[in-house]
N, C-alpha and C positions, 0 to 999 in steps of 0.2 A: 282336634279338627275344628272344633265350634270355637276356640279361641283362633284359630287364623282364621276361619272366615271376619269373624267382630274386627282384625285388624285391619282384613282386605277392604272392610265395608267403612270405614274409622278412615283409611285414607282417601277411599273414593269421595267420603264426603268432604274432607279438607280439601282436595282439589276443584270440587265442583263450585266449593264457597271460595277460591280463589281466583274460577276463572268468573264467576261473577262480579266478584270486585274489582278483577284488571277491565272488565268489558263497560262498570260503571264509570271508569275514571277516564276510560276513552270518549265515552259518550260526554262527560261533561269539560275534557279539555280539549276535544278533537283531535287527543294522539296518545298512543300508550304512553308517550316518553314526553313529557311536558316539557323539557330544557330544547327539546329539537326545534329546527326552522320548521314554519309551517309550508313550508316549500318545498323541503325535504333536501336543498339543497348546503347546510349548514351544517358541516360536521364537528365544529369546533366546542360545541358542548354547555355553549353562552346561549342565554334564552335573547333573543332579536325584537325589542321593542318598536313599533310604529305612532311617528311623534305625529298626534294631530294637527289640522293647523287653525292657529291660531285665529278666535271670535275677537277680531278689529270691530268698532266702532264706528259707525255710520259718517264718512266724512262729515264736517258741520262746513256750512258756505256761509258768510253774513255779509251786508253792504254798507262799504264806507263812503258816504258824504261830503266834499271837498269843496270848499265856496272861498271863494278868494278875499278881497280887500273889503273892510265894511268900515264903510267911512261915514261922517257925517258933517259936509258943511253945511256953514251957517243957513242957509235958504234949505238945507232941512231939518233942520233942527227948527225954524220957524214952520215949518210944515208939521210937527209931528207935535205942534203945539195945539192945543184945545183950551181957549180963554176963558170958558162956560165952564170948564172944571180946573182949570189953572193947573193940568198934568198935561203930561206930553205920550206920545205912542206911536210906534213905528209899526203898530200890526196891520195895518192899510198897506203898506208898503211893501208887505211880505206876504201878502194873500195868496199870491199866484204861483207861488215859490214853494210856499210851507210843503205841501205835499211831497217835494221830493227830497225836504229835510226830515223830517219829522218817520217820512216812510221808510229812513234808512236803518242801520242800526247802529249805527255813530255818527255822527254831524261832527266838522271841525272845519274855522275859517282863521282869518287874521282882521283882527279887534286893530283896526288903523286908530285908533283914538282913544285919550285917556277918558276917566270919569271921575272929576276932580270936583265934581259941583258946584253952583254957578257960580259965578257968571259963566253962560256956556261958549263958545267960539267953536270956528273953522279953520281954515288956513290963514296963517301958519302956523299955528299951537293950537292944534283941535282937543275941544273938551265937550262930552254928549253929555245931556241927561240919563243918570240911573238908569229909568226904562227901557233906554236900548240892550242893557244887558237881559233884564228881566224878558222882555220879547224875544230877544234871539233866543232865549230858555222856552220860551211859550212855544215856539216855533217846531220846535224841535234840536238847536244846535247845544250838542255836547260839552267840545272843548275848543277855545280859541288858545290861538299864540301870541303874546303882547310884547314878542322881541319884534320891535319893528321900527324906523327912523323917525317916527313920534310919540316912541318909549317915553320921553324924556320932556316933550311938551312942556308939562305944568312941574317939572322938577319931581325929586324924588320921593318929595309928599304924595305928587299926580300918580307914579307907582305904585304907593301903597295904597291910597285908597280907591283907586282902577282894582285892585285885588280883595278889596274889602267888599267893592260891592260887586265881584263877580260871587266871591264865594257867596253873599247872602243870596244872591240870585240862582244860584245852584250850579254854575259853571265851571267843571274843569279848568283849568289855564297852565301854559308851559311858556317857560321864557324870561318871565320878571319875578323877583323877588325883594320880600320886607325885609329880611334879616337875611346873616350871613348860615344860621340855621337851617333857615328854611329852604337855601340852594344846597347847602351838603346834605341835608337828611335822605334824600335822593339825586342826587347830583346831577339836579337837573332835569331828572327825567319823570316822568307821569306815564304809571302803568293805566291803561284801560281796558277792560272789556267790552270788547266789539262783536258783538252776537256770541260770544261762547269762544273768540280767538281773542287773544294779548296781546297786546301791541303796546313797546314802548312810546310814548312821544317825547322827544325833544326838541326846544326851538330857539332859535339863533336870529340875530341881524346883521346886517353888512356896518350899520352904523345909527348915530343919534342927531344927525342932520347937524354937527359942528358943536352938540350942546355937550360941554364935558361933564364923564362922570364923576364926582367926588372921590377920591381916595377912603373915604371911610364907609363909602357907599358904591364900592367897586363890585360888588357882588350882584347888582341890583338890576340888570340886565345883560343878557347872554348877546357876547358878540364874537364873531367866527376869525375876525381882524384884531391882530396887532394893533395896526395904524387906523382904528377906528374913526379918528377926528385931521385926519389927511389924506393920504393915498387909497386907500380903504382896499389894499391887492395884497397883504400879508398874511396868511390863514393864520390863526392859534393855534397849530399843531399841539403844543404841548394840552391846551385846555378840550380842544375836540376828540384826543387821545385819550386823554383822562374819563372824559364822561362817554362817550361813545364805547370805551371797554367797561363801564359800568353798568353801561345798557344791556350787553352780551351777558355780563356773568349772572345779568335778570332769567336768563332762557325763555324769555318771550317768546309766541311764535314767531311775532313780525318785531323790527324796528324804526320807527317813522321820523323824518325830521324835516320839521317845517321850520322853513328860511327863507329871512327877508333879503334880496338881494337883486342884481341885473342895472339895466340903463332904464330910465322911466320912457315910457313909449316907444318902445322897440318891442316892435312883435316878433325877434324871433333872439334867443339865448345866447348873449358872447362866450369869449373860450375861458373865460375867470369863473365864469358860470359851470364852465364844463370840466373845470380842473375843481374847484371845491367839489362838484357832484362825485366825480373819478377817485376823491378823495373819501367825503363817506361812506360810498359803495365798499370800497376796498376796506373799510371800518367798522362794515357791518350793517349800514343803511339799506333796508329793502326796499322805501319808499320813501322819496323826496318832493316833498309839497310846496314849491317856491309862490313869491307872490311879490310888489313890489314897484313893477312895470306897469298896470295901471291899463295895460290892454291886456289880452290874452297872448301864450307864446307856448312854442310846441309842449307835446309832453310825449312819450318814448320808453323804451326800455332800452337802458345803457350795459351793456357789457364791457368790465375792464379785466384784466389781467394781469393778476394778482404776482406777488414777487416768486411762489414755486412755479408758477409758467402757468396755471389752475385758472379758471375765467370764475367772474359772479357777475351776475345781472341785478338791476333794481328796477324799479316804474319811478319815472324822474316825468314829475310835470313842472315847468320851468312857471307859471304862472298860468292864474285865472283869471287875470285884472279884475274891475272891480266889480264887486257882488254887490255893491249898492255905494252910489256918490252923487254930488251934481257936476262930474264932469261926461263931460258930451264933446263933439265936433263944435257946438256951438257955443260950449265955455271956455274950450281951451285949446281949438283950433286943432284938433289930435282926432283921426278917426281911431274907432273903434273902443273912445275910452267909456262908451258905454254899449260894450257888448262883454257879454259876460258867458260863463257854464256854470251848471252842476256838474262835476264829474261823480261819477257811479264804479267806484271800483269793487270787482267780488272779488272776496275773500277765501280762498279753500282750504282747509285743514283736516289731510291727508294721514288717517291716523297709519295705515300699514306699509304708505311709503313714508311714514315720520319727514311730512313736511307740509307749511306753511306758504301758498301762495298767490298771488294774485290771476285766477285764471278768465276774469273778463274783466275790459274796459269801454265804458262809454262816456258818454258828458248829454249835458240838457242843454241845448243852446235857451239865453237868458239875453232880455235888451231890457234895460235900465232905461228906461220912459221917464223924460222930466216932461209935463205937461203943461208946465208956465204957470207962472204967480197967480194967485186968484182962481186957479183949479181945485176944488176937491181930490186931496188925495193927491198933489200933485206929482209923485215919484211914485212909478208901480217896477217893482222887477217881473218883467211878464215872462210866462212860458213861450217861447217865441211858437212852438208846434202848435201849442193850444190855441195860440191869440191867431192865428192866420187860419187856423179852420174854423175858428168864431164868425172871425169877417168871412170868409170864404162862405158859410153858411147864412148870412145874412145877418150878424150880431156887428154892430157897429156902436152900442153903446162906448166901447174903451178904442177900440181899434177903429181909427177915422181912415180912410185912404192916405193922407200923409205917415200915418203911423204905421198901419201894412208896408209901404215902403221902406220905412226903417226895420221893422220886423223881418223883408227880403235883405236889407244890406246886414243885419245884424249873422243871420242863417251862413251868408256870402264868406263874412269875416269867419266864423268859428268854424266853418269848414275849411278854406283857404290855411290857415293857422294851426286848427288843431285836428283835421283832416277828417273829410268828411261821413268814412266809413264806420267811425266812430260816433258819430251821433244818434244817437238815442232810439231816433226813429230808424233810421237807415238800418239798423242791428235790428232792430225789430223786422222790418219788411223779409230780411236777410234771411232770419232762422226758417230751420234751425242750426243754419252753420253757426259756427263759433268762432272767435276770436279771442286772443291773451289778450294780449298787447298791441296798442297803437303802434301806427305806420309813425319809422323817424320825418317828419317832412321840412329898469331902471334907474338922474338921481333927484330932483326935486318937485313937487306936482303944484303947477300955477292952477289956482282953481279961482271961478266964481265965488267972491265973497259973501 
């Protein structure tokens, strides 16, 4: 009898010590049956995992700097001279400017001119003093492109050493090359970072203003034509294929290509203009930085359609004429060839929709002020917003009433051309709407010697 009760007692306790253990297992999986849905809904005996979702990285937005032609004739190049120290200096000239080079986070123009050392000249074989590379570094400007129709000025010597003294100057540059080396090591292309996005740059020109290149020195500036020293309407498919798929296999976010090309003094883009653009869009071009024409000329986002039937857009500004010259209405009979922009383009990089683009556009309207011989300072590139609320405010030190009026015609032109919604100010009044993209709306330059 006393031996079956000790059994009766012997299993009640192994059962009491099992319903505590099934009751702890519930407690810490929230089900006797750990393989089951927690829904209760899932008979199939597979444990149902829930995929968190993914910790994306804080978009990064950064601002790229776009300044057009930066020339130097002679009458400034005698301006930027200083006799008392026997050095020259362009930083008077860019005083008014700096701010929205400098404040961006990449600066990029076109270097219209060698640096071949003296004797110096303008048109028509322009060659600056050093210093202008050195200031445009002081300034804030990043990288220039020196494919452009006075590549070729001082010959292929003026090429390499326009490159010698960018690099000591600290200046990126895409387009001309010393060695056959130094064009394949990257075929052409200069990767940069631009606030924390990549952007390839490549740069190209329509031509060398009839000066031929050497055959032994055919490597030494990028040109988009065949017929560079004639007709100049023949693309180099086979070389903008080549380098443009070498841009891609970089997996840059962006791809940029800054080209010399158009009719001079024509404000608004021909269809050769429009066929090379259709062409590197469709190649991979995100953004296209023309210059060349000497005035300003639209700029747009272009959509082509690609050969699966698939669209791709790019930001195509066809020119910013010149960011600093001595052509005026009154040097070379041509309005508008000193009215100029910044343009402002942001940058977005979209880490969890995995993409790169450009989601605002503005520009700064810029008048290029020649103030006449015997002027201190005589060329200013002025903020046109700023210099009109100076005068408007009673500052007439720079801004005289004849210069307010160019300041109103300069405002006229870059809206007219590159449309006025876009302007810097106007964007600002605006927000906080938003805008992508601008509304869609040349060959020799006779200058003051």
């Amino acid at each position: 009898m006393n031996r079956t009760i000790a059994l009766v007692a012997a299993i009640m306790v192994l059962l009491c010590a099992l319903l505590i253990f099934l009751g702890s297992r519930q407690e810490a999986t929230g089900s006797a049956f750990p393989h089951a849905s927690s829904s209760g809904s899932s008979g199939s005996g597979q444990e149902e995992t829930q995929t968190e979702p993914e910790d994306y990285p804080e978009p990064i937005t950064a601002t790229l700097a776009v300044c057009g032609d930066i020339m130097s004739h002679t009458p400034q190049t005698n301006d930027a001279y200083n006799a008392s120290t026997d050095t020259y200096s362009y930083l008077p000239c860019f005083q008014f400017a700096q701010r929205w080079i400098e404040g961006a986070d990449f600066a990029v123009g076109n270097l219209e001119t060698t640096l071949n050392g003296p004797p110096y000249s303008g048109y028509p074989a322009f060659c600056a003093p050093d210093a202008l590379a050195y200031d445009l570094k002081t300034i804030g400007m990043d990288l220039v492109t020196t494919a452009n129709n006075h590549s070729m000025d001082k010959g292929f010597n003026g090429v390499c050493r326009t490159l010698d003294v960018l690099d000591e100057a600290g200046l990126q540059h895409v387009g001309t090359y010393r060695t056959q080396e130094e064009l394949d090591k990257a075929n052409g292309v200069v990767v940069a970072d631009v606030g924390g996005i990549s952007v390839a740059f490549l740069g190209y020109t329509y031509g060398t203003n009839g000066i031929p290149v050497a055959d032994a020195n055919w490597y030494c500036i990028n040109r988009f034509n065949t017929d560079y020293m004639t007709d100049v309407s023949t693309l180099d498919t086979e070389k903008l294929d080549r380098e443009l798929a070498y841009a891609r296999s970089l997996d840059t976010d962006l791809i940029a290509v800054m080209i010399h090309w158009g009719i001079e003094y024509q404000t608004t883009e021909n269809s050769y203009q429009d066929e090379v653009a259709d062409y590197l869009i469709k190649n991979g071009a995100d953004l296209i930085l023309g210059s060349h024409s000497h005035v300003p000329q639209p700029m747009m986002t272009r959509t082509v359609t690609m050969d699966d039937g698939s669209t791709r857009s790019a930001f195509v500004c066809y020119s910013l004429g010149n960011f600093v010259s001595n052509q005026s209405p009154a040097t070379v009979k041509v309005n508008y060839t000193d009215v100029t922009a910044i343009l402002q383009l942001q940058l977005t990089k979209d880490f969890e929709a995995g993409t790169t683009t450009v989601t605002d556009v503005s520009y700064v309207p810029m008048l290029v002020l020649n103030r006449g011989g015997g002027a201190a300072d005589q060329y200013l590139v002025l903020d046109v917003h700023r210099a009109m609320e100076g005068y408007e405010g009673g500052d007439k030190s720079v801004v005289t009433d004849a210069v307010y009026n160019k300041l109103q015609y300069a405002l006229e032109g870059c809206h007219g051309i590159l449309g006025a919604d876009y302007d810097i100010a106007n964007k600002a009044a605006a927000a906080p709407a938003a805008e992508t993209a601008p509304a869609e709306t040349g060959q020799e330059e006779a200058a003051a010697a």
